[in-house]
C-alpha positions in Angstrom: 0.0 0.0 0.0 2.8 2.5 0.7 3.9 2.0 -3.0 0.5 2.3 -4.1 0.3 5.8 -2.3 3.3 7.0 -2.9 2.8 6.6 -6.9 -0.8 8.1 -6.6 0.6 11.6 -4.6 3.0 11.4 -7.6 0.6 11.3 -10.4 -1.1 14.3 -8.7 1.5 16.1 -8.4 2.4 15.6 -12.3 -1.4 16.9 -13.2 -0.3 19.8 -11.0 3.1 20.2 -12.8 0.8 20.0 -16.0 -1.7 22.6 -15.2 1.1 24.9 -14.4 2.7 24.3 -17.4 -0.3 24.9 -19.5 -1.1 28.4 -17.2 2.6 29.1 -18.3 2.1 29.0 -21.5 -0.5 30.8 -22.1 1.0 33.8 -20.2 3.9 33.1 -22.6 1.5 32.9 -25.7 -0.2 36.6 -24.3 2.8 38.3 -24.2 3.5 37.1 -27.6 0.0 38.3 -28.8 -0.7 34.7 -30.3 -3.8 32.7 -30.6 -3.8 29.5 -28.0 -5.4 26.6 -29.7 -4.3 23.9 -27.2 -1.5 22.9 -24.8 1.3 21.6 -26.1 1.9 18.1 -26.9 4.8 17.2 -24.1 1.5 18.9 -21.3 -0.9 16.8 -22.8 1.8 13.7 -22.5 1.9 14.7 -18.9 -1.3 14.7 -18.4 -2.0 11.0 -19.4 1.0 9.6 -17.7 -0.4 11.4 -14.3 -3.8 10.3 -14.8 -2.7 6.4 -15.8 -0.7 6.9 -12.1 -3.8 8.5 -10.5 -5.8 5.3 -11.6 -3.6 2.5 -11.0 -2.9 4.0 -7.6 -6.8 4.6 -6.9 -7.5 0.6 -8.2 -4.6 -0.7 -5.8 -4.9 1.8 -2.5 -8.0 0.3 -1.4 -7.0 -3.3 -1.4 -8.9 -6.4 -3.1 -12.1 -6.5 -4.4 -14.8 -8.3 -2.6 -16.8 -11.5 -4.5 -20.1 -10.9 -5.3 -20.8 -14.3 -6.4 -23.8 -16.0 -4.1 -22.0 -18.6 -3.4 -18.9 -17.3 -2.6 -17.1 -18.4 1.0 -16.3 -14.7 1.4 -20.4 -13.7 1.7 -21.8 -13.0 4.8 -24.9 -14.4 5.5 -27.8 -11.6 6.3 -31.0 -13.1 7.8 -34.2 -11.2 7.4 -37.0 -11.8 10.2 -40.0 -14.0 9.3 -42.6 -11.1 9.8 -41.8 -8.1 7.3 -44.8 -6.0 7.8 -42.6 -3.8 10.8 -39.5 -3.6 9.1 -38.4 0.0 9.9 -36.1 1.6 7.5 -34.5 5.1 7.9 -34.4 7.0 5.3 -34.4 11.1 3.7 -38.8 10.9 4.0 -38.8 11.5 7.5 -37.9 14.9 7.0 -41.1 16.0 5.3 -44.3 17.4 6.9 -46.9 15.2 7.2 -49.1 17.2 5.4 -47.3 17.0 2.4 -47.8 13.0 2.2 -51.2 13.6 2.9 -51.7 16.5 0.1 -50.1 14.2 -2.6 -52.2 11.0 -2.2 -55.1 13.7 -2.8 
């Protein structure tokens, strides 16, 4: 994992180095009065080899990847109770008037 890290602070810090680059030149492109039509190709070179770090560092930080096959010895097994009519779940609803459920079954 400290490899894995270490590789994704450096690809950040070469899309950093590329933005600054880019900002760069376009100062250097205004004080030559000329058009800019896109960064140069070495910046945009840059830019692919930090984000190819960013993600290889972002797929290999978090460790393995859990099975999601049903079968899998890995899995968990979640029980649900036999009577589901008072399930209570908590969710965003709760903070809505009361009124308001009762003015939209209307």
């Amino acid at each position: 994992m400290g490899l894995a890290l270490t590789v994704g602070v450096f690809g950040v810090l070469v899309l950093f180095h590329a933005a600054y680059s880019t900002i760069h030149y376009r100062g250097l492109l205004k004080i030559t009065e000329e058009e800019f039509s896109g960064p140069p190709y070495n910046v945009v070179i840059e830019l692919f080899v930090g984000l190819m770090l960013c993600f290889w560092a972002a797929l290999t930080v978090p460790g393995k990847f859990k099975s999601i096959h049903p079968h899998s010895e890995e899995n968990r097994i979640v029980s649900l109770p036999a009577n589901l009519d008072f399930m209570i779940f908590n969710h965003r609803g709760k903070v809505f008037p009361v009124e308001l459920d009762a003015k939209l079954r209307q």
